[in-house]
Wavefront OBJ file of the C-alpha trace (Angstrom):
o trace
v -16.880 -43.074 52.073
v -19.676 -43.990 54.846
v -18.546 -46.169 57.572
v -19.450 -50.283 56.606
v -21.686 -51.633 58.307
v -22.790 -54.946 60.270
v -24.467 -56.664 62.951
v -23.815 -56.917 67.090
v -24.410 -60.344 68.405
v -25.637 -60.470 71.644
v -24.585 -63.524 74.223
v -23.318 -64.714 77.726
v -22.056 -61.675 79.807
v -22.233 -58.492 77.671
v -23.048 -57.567 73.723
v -20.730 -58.838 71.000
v -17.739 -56.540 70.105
v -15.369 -57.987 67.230
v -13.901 -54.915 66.033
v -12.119 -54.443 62.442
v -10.345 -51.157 61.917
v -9.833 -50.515 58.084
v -7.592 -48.248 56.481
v -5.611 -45.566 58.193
v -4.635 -44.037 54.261
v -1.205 -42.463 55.067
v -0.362 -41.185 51.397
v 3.123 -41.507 49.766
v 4.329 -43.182 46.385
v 2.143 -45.343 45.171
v -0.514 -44.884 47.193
v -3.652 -43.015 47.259
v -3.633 -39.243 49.566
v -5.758 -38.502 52.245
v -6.664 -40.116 55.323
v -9.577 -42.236 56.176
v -10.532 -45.268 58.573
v -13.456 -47.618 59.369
v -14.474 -49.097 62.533
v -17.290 -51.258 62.906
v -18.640 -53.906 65.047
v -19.698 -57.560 63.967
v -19.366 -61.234 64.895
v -19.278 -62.310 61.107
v -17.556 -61.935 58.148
v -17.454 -58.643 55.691
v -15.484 -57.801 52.718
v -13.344 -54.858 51.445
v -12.163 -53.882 47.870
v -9.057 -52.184 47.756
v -9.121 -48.639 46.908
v -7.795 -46.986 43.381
v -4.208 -46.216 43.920
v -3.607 -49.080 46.692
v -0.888 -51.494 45.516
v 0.581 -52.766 48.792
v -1.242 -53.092 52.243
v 0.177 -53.942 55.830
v -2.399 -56.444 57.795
v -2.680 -57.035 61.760
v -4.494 -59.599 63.153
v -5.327 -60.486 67.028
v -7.192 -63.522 67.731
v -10.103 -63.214 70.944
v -8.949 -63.713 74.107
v -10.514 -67.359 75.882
v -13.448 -67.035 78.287
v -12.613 -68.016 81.634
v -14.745 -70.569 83.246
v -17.044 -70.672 86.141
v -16.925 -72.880 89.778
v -19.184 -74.917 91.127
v -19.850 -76.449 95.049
v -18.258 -79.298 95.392
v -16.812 -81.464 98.002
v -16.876 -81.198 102.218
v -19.142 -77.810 102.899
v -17.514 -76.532 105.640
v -18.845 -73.163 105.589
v -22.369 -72.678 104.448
v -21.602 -70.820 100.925
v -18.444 -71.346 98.917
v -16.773 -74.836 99.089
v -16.246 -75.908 95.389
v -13.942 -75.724 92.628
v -12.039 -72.376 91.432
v -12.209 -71.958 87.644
v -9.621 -71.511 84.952
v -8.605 -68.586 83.136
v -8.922 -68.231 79.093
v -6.247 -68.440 77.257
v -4.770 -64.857 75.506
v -5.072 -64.663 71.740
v -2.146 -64.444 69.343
v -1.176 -61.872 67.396
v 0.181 -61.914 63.439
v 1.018 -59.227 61.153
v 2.042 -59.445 57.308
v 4.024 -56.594 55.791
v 3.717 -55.235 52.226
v 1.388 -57.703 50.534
v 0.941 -56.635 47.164
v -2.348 -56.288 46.252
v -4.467 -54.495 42.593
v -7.108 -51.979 43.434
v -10.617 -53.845 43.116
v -8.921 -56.869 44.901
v -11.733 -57.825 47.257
v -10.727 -58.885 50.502
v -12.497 -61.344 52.909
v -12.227 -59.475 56.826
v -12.581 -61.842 60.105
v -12.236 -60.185 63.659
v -11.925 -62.874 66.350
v -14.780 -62.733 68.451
v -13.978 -62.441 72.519
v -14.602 -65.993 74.201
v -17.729 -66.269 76.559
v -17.175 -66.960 80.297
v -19.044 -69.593 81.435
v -20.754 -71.310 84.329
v -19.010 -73.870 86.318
v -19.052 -77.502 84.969
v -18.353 -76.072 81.227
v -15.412 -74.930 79.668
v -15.064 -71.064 78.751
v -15.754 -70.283 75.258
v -13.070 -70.363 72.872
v -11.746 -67.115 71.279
v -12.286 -66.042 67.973
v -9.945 -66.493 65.070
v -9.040 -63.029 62.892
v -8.324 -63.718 59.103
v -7.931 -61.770 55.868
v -8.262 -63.504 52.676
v -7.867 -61.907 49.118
v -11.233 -63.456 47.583
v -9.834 -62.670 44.013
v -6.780 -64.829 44.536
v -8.161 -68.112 45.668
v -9.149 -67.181 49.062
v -5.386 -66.791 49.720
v -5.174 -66.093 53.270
v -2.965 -62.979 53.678
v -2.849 -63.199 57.817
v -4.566 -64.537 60.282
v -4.498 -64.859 64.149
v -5.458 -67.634 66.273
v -7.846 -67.144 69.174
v -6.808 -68.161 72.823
v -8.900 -71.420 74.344
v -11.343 -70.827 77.056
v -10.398 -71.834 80.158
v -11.251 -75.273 81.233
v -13.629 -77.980 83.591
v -12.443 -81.031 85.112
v -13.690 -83.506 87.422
v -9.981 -83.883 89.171
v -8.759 -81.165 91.553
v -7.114 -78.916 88.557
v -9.123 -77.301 86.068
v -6.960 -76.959 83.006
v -6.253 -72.887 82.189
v -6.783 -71.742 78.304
v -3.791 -72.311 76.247
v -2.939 -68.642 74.029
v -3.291 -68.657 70.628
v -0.574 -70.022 68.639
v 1.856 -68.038 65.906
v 2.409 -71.964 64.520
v -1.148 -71.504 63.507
v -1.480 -68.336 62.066
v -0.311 -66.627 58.912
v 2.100 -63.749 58.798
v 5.472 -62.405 58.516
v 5.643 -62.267 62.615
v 3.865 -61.549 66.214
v 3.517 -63.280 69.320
v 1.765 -66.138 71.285
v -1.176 -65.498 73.817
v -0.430 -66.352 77.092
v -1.422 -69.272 79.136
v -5.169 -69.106 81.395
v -3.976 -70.194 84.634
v -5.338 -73.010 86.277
v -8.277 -73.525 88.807
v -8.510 -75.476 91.892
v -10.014 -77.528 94.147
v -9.865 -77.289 97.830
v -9.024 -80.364 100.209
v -10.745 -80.415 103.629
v -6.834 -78.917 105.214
v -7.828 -75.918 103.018
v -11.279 -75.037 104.318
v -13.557 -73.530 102.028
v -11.184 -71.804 99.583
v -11.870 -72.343 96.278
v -9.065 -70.263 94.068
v -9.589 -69.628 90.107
v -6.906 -68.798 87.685
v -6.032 -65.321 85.669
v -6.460 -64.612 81.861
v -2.897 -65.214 79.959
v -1.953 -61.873 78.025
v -2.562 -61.319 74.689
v 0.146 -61.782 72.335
v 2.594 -59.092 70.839
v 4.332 -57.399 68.270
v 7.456 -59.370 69.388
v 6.845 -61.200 72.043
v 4.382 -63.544 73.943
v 1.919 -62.613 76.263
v 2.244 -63.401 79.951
v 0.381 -66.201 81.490
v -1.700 -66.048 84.354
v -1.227 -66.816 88.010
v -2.334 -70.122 89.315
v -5.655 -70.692 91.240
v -3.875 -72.883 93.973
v -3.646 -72.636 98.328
v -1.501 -74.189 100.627
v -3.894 -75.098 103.976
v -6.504 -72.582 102.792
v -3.627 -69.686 102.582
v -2.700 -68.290 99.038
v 0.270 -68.995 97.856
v 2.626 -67.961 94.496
v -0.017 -66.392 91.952
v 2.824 -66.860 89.653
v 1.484 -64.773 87.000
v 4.161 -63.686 84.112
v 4.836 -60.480 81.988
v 4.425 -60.246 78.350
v 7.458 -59.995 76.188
v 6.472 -57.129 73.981
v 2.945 -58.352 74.080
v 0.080 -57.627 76.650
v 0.554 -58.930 80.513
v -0.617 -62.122 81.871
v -3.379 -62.012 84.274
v -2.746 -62.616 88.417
v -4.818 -64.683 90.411
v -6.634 -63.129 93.482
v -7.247 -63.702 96.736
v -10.611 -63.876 96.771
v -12.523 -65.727 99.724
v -16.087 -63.690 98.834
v -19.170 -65.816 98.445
v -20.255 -62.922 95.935
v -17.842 -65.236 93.746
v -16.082 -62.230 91.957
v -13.846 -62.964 88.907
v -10.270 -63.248 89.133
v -8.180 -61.087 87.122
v -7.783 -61.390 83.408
v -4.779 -60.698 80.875
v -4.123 -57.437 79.839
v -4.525 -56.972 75.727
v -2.092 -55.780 72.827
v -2.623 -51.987 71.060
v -3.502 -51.872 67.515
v -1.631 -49.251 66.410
v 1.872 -51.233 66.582
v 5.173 -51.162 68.980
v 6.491 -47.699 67.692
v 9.838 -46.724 68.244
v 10.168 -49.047 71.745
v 8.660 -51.585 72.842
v 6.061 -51.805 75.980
v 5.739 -55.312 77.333
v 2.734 -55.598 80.058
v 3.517 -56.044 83.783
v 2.195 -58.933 85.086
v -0.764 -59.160 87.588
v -0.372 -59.691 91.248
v -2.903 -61.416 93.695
v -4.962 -58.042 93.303
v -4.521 -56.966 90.428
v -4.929 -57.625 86.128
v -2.520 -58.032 84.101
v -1.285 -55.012 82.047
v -1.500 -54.540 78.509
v 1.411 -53.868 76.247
v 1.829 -51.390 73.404
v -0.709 -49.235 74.330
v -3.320 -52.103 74.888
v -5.706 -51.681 77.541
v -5.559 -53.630 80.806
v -7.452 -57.296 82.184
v -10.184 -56.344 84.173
v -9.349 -56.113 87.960
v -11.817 -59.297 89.522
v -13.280 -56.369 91.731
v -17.222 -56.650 89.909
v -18.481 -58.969 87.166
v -18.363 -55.664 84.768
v -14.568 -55.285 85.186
v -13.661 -58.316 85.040
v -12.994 -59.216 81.244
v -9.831 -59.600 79.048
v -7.900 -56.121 77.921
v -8.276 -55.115 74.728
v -7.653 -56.657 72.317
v -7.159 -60.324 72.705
v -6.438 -60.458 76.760
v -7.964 -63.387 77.981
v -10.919 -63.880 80.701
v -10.400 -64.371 84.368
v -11.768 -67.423 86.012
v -14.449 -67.460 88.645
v -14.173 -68.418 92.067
v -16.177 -69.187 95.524
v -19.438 -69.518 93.686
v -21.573 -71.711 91.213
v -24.017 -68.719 90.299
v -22.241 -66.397 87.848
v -19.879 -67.161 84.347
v -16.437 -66.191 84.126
v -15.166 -63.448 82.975
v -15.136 -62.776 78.809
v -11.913 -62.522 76.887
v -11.133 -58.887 75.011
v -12.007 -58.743 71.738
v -9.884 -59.059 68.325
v -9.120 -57.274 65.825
v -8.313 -56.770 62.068
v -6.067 -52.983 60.815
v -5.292 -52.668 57.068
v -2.818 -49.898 56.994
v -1.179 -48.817 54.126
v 0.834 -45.482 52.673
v 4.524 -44.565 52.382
v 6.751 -45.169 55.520
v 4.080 -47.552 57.374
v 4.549 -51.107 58.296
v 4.381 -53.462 61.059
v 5.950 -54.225 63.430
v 6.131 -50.355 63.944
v 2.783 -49.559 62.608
v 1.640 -46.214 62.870
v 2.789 -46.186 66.464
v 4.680 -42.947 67.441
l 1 2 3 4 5 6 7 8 9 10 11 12 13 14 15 16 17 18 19 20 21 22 23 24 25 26 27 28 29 30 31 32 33 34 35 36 37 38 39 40 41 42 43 44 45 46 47 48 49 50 51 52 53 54 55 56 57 58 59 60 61 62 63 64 65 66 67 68 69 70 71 72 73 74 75 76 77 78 79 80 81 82 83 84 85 86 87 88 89 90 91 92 93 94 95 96 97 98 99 100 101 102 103 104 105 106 107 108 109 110 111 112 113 114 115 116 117 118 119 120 121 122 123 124 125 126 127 128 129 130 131 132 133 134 135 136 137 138 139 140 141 142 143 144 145 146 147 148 149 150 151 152 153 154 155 156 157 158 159 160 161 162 163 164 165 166 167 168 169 170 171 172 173 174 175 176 177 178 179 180 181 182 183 184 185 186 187 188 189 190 191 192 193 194 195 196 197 198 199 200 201 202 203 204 205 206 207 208 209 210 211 212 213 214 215 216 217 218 219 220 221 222 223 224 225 226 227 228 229 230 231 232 233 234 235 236 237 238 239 240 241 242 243 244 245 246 247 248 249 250 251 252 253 254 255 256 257 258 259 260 261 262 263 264 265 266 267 268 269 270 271 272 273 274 275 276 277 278 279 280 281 282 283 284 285 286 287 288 289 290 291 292 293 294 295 296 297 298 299 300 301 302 303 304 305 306 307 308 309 310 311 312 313 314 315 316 317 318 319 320 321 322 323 324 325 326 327 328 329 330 331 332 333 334 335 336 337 338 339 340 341 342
């Protein structure tokens, strides 16, 4: 069977990359032999009829991670270049599995992957993340599971700029998973504080079973940084940790590390959290939050990590959150949590 296929959306920092991975066909009673997968990527909706010899299917979902938002000059310019508000960081997006759903082969099934949320420039909020949903189209659009996206991290005309909150399990679909971590906040600088203007990290993407970590806190203490306060996921990916980052190149702060999609195998891997230099890291085999060091590497681990914030500087977006995610899995011996994690 050819690979489906779909369209790449194009917008804000980089090109569109909702992924769905479909069917890792494990053989085993009941089920069809052999072994085959899809990936494919898409920022709409595509469908999927359930193979001859299919009769119960495991489902992951991980909602997009928040963008993180931009800064903007503001206030007393001390300095020449960089007095202004620090952004926020984008929320991580959950994550929600459903085990043995019973399904009948020509079932067609309605496939979601949460889009990453756009950084954006200061005076706007970061772009939310993407929700990931399966529905069974010949039931009633019965959702089988779905995964909320993390917020994008947010603008305010008071001194805080509200970080992201992660996408929630309370409203998602499954059997279990974990919450995306928290964005964590921007700031804005007081004359005491020169012209340091801090952003916040990307909160972690959620996990298998556990929350993501939240990200450190874009705040100073007499133009000093302080506690980044960044946390580690809990069998989900790390939270992000601010930076100190005084540059008028205005590079991102760090993001939250993402969740794997092949499940927490036999033991779980929670992500570290992110220091003042450093992303947060992702857990069960997700990849890392971009380290703030370049624009480029500055966006939410895959999958579901959410974007750093940007700091210093009114000319560039934040960073994007990492991209979610749909797996169908199905075969003797296979189901989530575990997934086909070794």
């Amino acid at each position: 069977m050819s690979p489906l296929s779909g369209s790449v959306g194009t917008g804000g920092n980089r090109t569109s990359e909702a992924v769905a991975f479909f069917g890792k066909m494990l053989g085993g009673n009941g089920s069809a032999t052999g072994s085959q997968s899809w990936e494919y990527n898409y920022v709409t909706s595509t469908t999927w009829t359930v193979p001859v010899g299919v009769t119960r299917i495991n489902v992951l979902c991980i909602g997009g991670g928040g963008g993180g938002s931009g800064s903007r000059t503001y206030g007393i310019d001390l300095f020449a270049e960089g007095n202004g508000n620090g952004g926020a960081g984008g929320g991580g997006g959950s994550l929600m599995y459903k085990t043995n759903y019973n399904v009948t082969p020509g079932d067609v099934l309605e496939i979601t992957a949460g889009k990453f949320g756009e950084g954006r420039l200061g005076s706007q909020n970061g772009e939310d993340g993407g929700d990931s949903i399966v529905k069974n189209e010949s039931h009633g659009d019965t959702i089988i599971c779905s995964a909320e996206g993390g917020e994008g991290g947010g603008y305010s005309s008071d001194s805080t700029w509200p970080g992201g909150t992660g996408g929630s399990t309370s409203q998602g679909v499954g059997d279990g998973g974990g919450n995306g971590g928290t964005g964590g906040n921007g700031y804005t600088p007081t004359i005491e504080d020169a012209a340091t203007a801090w952003g916040g990290g990307g909160g972690g993407a959620g996990g298998y079973s556990g929350n993501g970590g939240n990200g450190g806190q874009g705040v100073t203490s007499g133009g000093f940084y302080i506690s980044n306060s960044a946390t580690a996921g809990s069998g989900g990916g790390g939270g992000g940790g601010g930076k100190d980052e005084r540059s008028t190149e205005g590079y991102v702060i760090n993001s939250g590390g993402g969740v794997g999609k092949d499940g927490e195998g036999s033991s779980v891997e929670s992500g570290s959290a992110g220091s003042n230099d450093s992303a947060g890291e992702g857990g069960s085999e997700g990849a890392d939050g971009g380290d703030g060091s370049s624009l480029s590497s500055s966006y939410g681990g895959l999958y579901g990590g959410g974007g750093g914030a940007r700091s210093n500087h009114d000319s560039d977006d934040g960073g994007d959150g990492g991209e979610g995610a749909v797996i169908i899995i199905w075969g003797c011996g296979v189901s989530y949590p575990k997934g086909t994690a070794t």
